[in-house]
Structure formats: C-alpha cells, structure tokens
N, C-alpha and C positions, 0 to 999 in steps of 0.2 A: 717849719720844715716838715713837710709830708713821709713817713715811717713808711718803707717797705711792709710787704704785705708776711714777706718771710719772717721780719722782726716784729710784726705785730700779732704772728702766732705766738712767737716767742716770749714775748711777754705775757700774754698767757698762761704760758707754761711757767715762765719767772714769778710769775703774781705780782707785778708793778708792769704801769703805763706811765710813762715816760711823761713828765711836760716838757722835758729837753731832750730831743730823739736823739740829738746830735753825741748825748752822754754814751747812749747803747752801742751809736754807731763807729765810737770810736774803742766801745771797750769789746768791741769784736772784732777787729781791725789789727791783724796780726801784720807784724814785722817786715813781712816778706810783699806783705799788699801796701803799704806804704809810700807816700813820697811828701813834695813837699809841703802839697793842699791837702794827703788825707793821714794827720796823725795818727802814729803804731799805739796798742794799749798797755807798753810798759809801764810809763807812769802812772798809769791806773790803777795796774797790776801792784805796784808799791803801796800805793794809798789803802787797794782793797785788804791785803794782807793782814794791813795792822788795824785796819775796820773788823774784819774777821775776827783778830787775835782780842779785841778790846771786847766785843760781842760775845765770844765765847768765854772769857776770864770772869764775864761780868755775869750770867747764866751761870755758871758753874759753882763762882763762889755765894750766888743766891738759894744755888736749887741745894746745898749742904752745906748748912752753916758748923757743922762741925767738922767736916772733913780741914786734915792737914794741906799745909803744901806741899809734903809728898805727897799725898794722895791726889791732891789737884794737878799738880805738873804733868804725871803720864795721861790722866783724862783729857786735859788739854792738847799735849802733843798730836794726841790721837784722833782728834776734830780738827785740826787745823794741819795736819801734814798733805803734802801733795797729793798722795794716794785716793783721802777721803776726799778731796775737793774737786780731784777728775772725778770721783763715783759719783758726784752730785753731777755735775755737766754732764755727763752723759743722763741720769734719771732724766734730765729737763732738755735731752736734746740739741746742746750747745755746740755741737760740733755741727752739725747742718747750718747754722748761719755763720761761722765763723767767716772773713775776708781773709782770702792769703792768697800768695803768690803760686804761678803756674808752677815752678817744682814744689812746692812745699804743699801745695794739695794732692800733685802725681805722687809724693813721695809719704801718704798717708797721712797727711798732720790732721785732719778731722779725726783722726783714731788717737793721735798720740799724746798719753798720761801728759807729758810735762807741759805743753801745748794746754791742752784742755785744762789743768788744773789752777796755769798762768791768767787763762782767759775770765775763771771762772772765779778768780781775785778782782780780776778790772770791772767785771759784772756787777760786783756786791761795792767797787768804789764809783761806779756810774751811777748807780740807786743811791747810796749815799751822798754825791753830789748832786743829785736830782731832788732830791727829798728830805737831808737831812740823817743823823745816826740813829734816830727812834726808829724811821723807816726800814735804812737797812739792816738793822737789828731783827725787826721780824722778819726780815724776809731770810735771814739766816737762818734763823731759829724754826723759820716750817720747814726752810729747804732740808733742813740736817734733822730734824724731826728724831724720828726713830733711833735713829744712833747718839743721841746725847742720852739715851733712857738706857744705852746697852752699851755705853762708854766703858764704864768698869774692865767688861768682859775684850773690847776693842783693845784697850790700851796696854795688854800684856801684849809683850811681842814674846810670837810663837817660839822664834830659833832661839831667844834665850829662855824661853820659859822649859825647852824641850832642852837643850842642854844642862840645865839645872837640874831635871827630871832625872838626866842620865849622871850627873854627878853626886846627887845622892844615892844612887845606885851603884856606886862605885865604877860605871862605866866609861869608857873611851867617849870626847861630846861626839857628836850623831855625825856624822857625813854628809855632802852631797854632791849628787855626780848627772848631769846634764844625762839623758836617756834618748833626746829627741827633739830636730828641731824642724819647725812646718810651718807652712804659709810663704810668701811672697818675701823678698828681702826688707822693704819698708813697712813692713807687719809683721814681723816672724812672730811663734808661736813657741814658747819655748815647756819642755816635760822632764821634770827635775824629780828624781827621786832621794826619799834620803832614809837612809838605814843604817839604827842603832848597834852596839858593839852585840849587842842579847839575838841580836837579828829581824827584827821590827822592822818594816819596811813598808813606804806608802810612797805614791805617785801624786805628784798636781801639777799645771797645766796654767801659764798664766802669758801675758804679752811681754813680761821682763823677766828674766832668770831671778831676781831679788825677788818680785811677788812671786815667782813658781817656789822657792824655796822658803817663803814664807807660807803660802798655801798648804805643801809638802807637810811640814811642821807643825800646822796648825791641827791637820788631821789624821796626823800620828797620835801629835797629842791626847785627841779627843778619844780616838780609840782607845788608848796606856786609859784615860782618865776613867774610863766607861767599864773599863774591865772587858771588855773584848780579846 
C-alpha cells in the first residue's frame, strides 16, 4: 500500500515509517470520515491510551526509584491527560492529516482538544501495532520529551493549588467570571478572570473556559509566589 505524500511528512514529524501504512491510515481516520471499507480510530484510540499509560508508569517509576505513589500518581495524570496529548498533536501537526467528515472539518475539529488528543492515542496504538511496545515507547518518550523533566511543576493543578494559597490566608477560594468571548462559534476563544477575596486579579485566555481558568490560576499563582 503506497503512503500519501501528506502522511509521509507526517511521519517525519512522528519519527516512525510505517511498514503497515494502513496502521497510520486508520489511526487518523476520524469517525465522521468513516464507513464500511474505511475503519474509524476508536479502537485504536483504546489500545493507544493504555500503550501510553504503560509507557509513562514504566519511565516514571525508572527515572525515581524513590519517589512514592503519591508522588507518581499526580506525575502521571499529568502526562497522560487529554490536555497534554493535544499539546503533542498539534507540536507534530496532526491535525492537518486528520480524515473527517464535511461538518466535522466545517465545524473546526482539526483545532479541537478532544479530537486531537483521541487521535493522538490511536497514533502511539498504530506505531505499536506496527513495531511492537519498545517502539512506541520511544516514540513517546521523544514526543513528550521536555515535559516528563518538568512534570513535577505540570502536575500541581493551579485552581487548587491557588485555592489552598487563599485558604491559608484565611481567605474566601478565588473566583472566576467569564470577561470575554471571541472568535467564530466552532472555535470560540474564551477570557476568564479570576480574583482573590485580597483583591489579586489576573486574565488568561485559552480555547475552553476550564483551560482559561486554569491559565488564569496558574499566573496569579506565580505572581502571589514571586512576590510581585
């Protein structure tokens, strides 16, 4: 089976070449592009998940042989949540070869988090079926690169670490209240602020109101932490 020329940049960018094109071709192969001769990549999507989840459990508890399972659980969540797994598809550009259906490309899905993070499971169980778990083990381990070095700092979530901040302070937890919302309806843009009972206040700006209000939080935080 001869490889598009779209998917053989692709690969490129993934760092595996395919000897079964048909792996790639199906773990890009959304839902909505589907029928009865071109299988969707949910079941893929299954497969890659717990390829991920074995791959990063098994890193983690190598690279600190003394850290707890508390302390492994949140590192973990924090590599393998939806969030970070869109941030990687979009680094390698997965959204430009994705197949999908004429509304579900009109209605943005090359942009959209849950989309992209789904596909970007079926990718890492396509290389695995293709190659084997040693394979797609490295090919996690470059793609997620940097963030497994700065997991620590990842896997505090901001709104409760920022509510904590205000609860030893004796103060009310933080607020947040939508300020602003922009862009087209299958992309909005949503601008959340959130301010402390002390009166602290920060803006952030993200494609879902949860990552804006996580954003928000994160750089209030760092201001409170920096002495600002």
């Amino acid at each position: 089976m001869k490889i598009a020329a779209e998917l053989k940049a692709f690969e490129a960018r993934l760092g595996h070449s395919f000897k079964n094109p048909e792996h790639l071709t199906r773990a890009v192969t959304h839902s909505s592009f589907s029928s009865a001769t071109r299988p969707d990549n949910q079941r893929l999507e299954f497969l890659g998940d717990r390829v991920l989840g074995l791959s990063m459990a098994e890193a983690l508890f190598e690279a600190d042989t003394d850290a707890s399972e508390g302390q492994l659980a949140p590192r973990f969540n924090a590599l393998v949540r939806k969030e970070t797994c869109a941030d990687i598809a979009r680094d390698i550009d997965l959204g430009a070869v994705l197949k999908l259906g004429r509304s579900e490309m009109l209605s943005g899905g090359r942009r959209k988090e849950a989309l992209l993070a789904d596909a970007m499971e079926a990718v890492i169980a396509a290389v695995y079926k293709d190659a084997g778990f040693d394979v797609a083990k490295d090919v996690v381990l470059r793609l997620w690169g940097k963030r497994i070095k700065t997991v620590d700092a990842d896997s505090r979530d901001p709104k409760t670490a920022l509510q904590e901040w205000a609860q030893a302070r004796k103060q009310q937890p933080p607020k947040y209240k939508e300020v602003k919302r922009s862009g087209p309806d299958h992309a909005p843009v949503f601008t959340i602020e959130v301010q402390l009972q002390s009166g602290q206040t920060m803006r952030a700006e993200a494609t879902s109101k949860r990552n804006a209000e996580q954003a928000a939080a994160k750089a209030l935080l760092d201001q409170l932490e920096s002495g600002q």
